[in-house]
C-alpha positions in Angstrom: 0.0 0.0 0.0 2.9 2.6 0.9 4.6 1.7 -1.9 1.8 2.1 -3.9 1.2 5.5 -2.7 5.0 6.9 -3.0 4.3 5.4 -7.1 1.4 7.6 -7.5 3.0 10.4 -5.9 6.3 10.1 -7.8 3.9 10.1 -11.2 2.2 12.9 -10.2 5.2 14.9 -9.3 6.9 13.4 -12.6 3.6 14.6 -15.3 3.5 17.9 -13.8 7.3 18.6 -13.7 6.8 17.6 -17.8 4.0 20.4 -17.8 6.8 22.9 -16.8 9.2 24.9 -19.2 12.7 25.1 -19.4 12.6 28.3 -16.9 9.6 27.4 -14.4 11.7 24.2 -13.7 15.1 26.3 -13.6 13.0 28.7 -11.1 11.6 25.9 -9.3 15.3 23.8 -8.8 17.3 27.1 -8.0 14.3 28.1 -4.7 14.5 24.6 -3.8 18.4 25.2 -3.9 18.1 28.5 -2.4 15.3 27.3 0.5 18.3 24.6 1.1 20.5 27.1 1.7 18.8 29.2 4.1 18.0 26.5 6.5 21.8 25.4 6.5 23.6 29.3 6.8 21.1 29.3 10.2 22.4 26.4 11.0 25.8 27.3 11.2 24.7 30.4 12.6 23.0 29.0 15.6 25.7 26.5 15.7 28.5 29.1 16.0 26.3 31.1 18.6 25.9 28.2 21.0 29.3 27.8 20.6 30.5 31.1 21.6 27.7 31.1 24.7 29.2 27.6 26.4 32.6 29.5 26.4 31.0 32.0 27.7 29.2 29.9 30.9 32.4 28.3 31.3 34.4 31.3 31.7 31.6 32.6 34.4 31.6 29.2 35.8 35.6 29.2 36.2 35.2 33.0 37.7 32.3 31.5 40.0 34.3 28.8 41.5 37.1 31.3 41.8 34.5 34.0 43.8 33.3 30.8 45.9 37.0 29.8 46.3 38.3 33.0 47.4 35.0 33.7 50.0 35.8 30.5 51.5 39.3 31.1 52.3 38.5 34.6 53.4 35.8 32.8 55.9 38.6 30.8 57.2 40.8 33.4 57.6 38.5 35.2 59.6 37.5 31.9 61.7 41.2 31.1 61.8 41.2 34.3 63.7 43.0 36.7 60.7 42.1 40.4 61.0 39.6 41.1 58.7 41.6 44.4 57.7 44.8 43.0 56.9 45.6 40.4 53.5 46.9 37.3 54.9 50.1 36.0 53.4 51.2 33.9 51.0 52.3 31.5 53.3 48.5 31.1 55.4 46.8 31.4 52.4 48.3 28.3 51.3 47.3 26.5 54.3 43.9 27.3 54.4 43.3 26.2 50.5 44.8 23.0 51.5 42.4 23.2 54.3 39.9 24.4 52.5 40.7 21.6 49.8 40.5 19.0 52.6 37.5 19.9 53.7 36.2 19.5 50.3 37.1 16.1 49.7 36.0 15.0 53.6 32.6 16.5 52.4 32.2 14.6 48.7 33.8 11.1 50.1 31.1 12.0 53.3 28.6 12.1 50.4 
């Protein structure tokens, strides 16, 4: 039955591509060409957006986990009994990433 269907259409599309002239066919080819076209240039358009927006989430994703990073270690630092004026050093800011870093990994193997 389908395949009886797809003949019929396929004659029906054949007889009245016959009933066209050399330029209605020409026109009709080159807008199918051209409809073709379009749809792949906006494509590659959208393709190229959602490329540039995931580098964009994971560029404010890194700067995120930075932010939370740095907030942490200032909350230590401040717990740890550090002035809240004055930078800690190199040195103790070291320390309390590792701490920081331990913490983190006591927390994901608790979970």
């Amino acid at each position: 039955m389908a395949f009886q269907n797809a003949a019929f259409f396929m004659a029906t599309v054949r007889n009245d591509l016959f009933l066209l002239d050399g330029r209605q066919f020409t026109a009709l080819v080159l807008g199918v060409v051209g409809i073709i076209l379009i749809l792949f240039a906006a494509l590659i358009r959208t393709s190229s957006r959602l490329r540039r927006s995931a580098a964009a989430i994971r560029s404010l994703s890194d700067e995120l986990a930075q932010v939370t990073q740095d907030l942490n270690v200032e909350r230590l630092w401040r717990l740890a009994g550090g002035d809240g004026t004055e930078r800690p050093s190199a040195e103790s800011l070291k320390e309390l990433y590792r701490r920081l870093a331990r913490h983190h990994d006591d927390a994901s193997y608790t979970a």
